[in-house]
C-alpha positions as CSV (number, residue, x, y, z in Angstrom):
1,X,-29.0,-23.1,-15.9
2,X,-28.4,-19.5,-16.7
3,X,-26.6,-18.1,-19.9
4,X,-23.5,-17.1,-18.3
5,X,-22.7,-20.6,-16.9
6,X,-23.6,-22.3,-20.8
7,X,-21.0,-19.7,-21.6
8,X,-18.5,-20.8,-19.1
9,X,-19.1,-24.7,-20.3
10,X,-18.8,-23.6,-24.1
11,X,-15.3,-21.9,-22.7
12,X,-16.4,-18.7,-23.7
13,X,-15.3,-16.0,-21.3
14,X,-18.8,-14.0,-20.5
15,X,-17.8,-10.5,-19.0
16,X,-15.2,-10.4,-22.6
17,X,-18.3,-11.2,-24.9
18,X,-21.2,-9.1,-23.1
19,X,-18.5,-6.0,-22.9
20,X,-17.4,-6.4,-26.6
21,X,-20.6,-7.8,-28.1
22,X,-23.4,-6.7,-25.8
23,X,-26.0,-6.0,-28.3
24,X,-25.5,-10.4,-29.1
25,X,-25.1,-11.4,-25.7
26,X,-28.2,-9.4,-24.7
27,X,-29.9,-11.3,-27.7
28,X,-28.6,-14.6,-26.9
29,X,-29.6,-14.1,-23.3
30,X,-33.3,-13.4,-24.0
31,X,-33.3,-16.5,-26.7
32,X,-31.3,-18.7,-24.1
33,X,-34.2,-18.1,-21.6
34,X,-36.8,-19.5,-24.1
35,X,-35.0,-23.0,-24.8
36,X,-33.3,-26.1,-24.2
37,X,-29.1,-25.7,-24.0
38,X,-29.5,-28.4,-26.3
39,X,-31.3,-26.6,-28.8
40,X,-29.7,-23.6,-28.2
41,X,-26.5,-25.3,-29.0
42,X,-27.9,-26.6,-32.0
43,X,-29.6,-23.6,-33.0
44,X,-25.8,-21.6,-32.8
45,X,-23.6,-24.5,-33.5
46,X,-21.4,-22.2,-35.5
47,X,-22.0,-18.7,-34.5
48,X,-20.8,-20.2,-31.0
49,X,-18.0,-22.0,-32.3
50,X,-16.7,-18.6,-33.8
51,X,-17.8,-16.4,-30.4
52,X,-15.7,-18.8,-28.8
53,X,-12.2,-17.9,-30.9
54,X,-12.8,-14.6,-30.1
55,X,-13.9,-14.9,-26.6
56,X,-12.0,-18.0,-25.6
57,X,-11.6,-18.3,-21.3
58,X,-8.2,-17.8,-20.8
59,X,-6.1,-19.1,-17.6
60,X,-6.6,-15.7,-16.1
61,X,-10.2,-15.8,-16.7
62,X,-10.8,-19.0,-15.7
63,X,-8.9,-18.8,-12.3
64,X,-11.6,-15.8,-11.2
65,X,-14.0,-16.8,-8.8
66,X,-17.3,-15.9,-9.9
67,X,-20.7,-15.3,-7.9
68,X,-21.8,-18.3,-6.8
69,X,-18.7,-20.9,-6.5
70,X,-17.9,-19.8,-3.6
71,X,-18.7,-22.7,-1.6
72,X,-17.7,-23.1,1.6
């Protein structure tokens, strides 16, 4: 699984977050590599709970297709 599509599950809109926060997302990306989902859920419980108020997928967001669902 790669980070952006955790992101997309967690309903946190990715291109928001890396654009706004890209010094975290760049972090997170790196950690997210090294581990579980699992235990990077656990490990960020909160920190992604509060990412997620401020980078919540909207309607809009959510109705963009993004590389890779395409499937035809």
């Amino acid at each position: 699984m790669e980070f952006e599509e955790y992101l997309v599950q967690k309903k946190i809109d990715a291109v928001a977050f890396k654009k706004t926060d890209n010094v975290r997302f760049t972090e997170w990306n790196e950690l997210f590599k090294t581990m579980h989902p699992d235990s990077f859920t656990a490990q960020k419980k909160f920190l992604i709970n509060d990412i997620r108020r401020r980078y919540l997928v909207t309607d809009a967001t959510s109705n963009k297709e993004t590389p890779g669902d395409a499937r035809d």
